[in-house]
Phi, psi and omega in degrees: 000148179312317202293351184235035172283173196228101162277183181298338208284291189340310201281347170289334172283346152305286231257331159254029166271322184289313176294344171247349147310340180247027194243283173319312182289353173261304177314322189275330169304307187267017158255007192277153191276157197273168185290172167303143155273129194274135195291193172272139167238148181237195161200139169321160160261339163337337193238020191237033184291023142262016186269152138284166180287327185282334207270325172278333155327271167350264227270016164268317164318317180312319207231021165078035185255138157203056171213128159230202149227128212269120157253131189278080191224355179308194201247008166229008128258080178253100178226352168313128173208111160273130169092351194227207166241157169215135187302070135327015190279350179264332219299083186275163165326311172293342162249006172275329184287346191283305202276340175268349178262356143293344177256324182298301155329311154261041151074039198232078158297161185251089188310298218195161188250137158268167189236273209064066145263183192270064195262037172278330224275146176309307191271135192306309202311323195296301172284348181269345172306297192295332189265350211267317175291348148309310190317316196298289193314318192269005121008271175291344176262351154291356175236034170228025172065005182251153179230012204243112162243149199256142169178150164253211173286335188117182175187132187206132181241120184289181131274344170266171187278144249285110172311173185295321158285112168331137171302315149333314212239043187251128161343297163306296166325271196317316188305290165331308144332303171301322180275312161307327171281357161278311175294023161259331177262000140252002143278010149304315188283316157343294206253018162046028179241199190226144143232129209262099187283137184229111188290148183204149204258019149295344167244195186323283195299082206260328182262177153273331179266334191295326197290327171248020150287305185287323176323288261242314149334318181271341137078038167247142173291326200300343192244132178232186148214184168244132188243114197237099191312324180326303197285003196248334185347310202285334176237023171237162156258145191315337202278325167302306196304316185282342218264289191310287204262345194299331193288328163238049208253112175244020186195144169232157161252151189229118206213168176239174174194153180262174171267166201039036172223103157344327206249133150265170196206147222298155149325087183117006191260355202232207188240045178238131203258110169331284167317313176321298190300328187253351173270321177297329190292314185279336193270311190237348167212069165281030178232002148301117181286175191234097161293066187320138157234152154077023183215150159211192218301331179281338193188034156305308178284336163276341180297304195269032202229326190279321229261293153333298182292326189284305174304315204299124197296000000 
């Protein structure tokens, strides 16, 4: 019967509907999202100052750490001072290549060096001293191949009694700050590097949100952060943290804190809920390494036994 011909036009009309119906079912195929990526976990070197740099290598390969963040505190680098400076001037080009091929050779890398210096203090000569031992660190970290540095703001107590307002959270204060964190991003951009503010909520950076009012006031890609939950526990919910900083967030520290306690504590010692914590972390900074902190030879390993477990789907 006529009605039940097919004509060539028809079937050219057919034939590019069906092709672009299997054009659409691909595009919604390759737009579906990917699963989470699980970060990398690493670890400070900090809680490890009787190791050597090669002797702490070693036994971080051994037990599947291949990330770390080099704090200058082994026993053939000691130069960590924390919240101040400390005189790097033998620290030569030829022994920053030593220390970083010691972790390279076992197959260990240095995502980041920490600085911690003070870049808070009231008197300028003191803070342009700080920004000058900043300048020294990415120095040394250009010639260990690293371009990522760690600080919080510093932290400084008068002698005279106490104002009504705190200091940290004095006007005046935030302004200075800003300006130091602009002279802090551009000596980063000097030095191709990143520096990474790690908000706590006992000094200046007290929130997730003041941190990332202040990143996003100094309005450098060079300056970013690290977001360390332990330290935001009392006044953030993991969800507020990630919500404020994951847009700049390139490193976590994964670390404990009880609630209403100052002292932080190894991974799995506190009041911090983990699972939340390493699932909002694969969901909003999965190119974020997950940094074990606040742990060293006694008890790295159940913290990152802690830290597994908390990952595991």
């Amino acid at each position: 019967m006529l009605s039940d011909r097919i004509t060539r036009r028809e079937a050219i009309k057919a034939g590019t509907a069906a092709l672009a119906a299997a054009g659409v079912s691909a595009a919604r195929a390759a737009a579906k999202p990917e699963p989470p990526q699980t970060p990398t976990i690493g670890i400070a070197t900090l809680g490890f100052g009787q190791h050597t740099n090669a002797g702490l290598a070693g036994e971080l390969a051994r037990n599947g750490i291949r990330v770390v963040q080099l704090f200058l505190s082994q026993t053939d680098s000691r130069y960590w001072k924390y919240n101040g400076r400390s005189d790097v001037s033998d620290l030569t080009a030829q022994r920053c290549k030593a220390i970083a091929e010691a972790y390279r050779s076992a197959g260990v890398s240095i995502h980041s060096i920490g600085v911690y210096t003070n870049l808070i203090h009231p008197d300028e000569a003191e803070r342009k001293a700080n920004l000058a031992y900043f300048e020294a660190m990415m120095t040394i970290g250009g010639a260990m191949g690293v371009t990522t540095f760690i600080t919080e703001a510093g932290d400084y107590h008068s002698d005279e009694p106490a104002p009504p307002l705190a200091y940290h959270f004095q006007e005046t204060v935030w302004k200075r700050m800003v300006a130091t964190g602009k002279e802090l991003a551009h000596l980063a951009e000097r030095h191709q590097a990143t520096v990474l503010l790690e908000p706590f909520f006992g000094g200046f950076l007290a929130s997730a949100k003041r941190a990332r009012v202040f990143i996003e006031e100094i309005a450098s890609p060079r300056v970013r952060a690290l977001l360390d939950p332990a330290n935001l526990l009392e006044v953030n919910d993991l969800e507020e943290m990630f919500t404020q900083l994951a847009p700049y967030t390139d490193c976590l520290h994964a670390k404990d804190r009880k609630l209403h306690v100052g002292r932080g504590v190894a991974a799995g010692q506190g009041d911090l809920d983990y699972p939340t914590f390493v699932q909002l972390a694969a969901k909003h900074t999965p190119r974020a390494p997950l940094i074990l902190e606040y742990v060293g030879p006694d008890d790295y390993k159940q913290a990152l036994a802690h830290l597994r477990n908390a990952m595991r789907p």
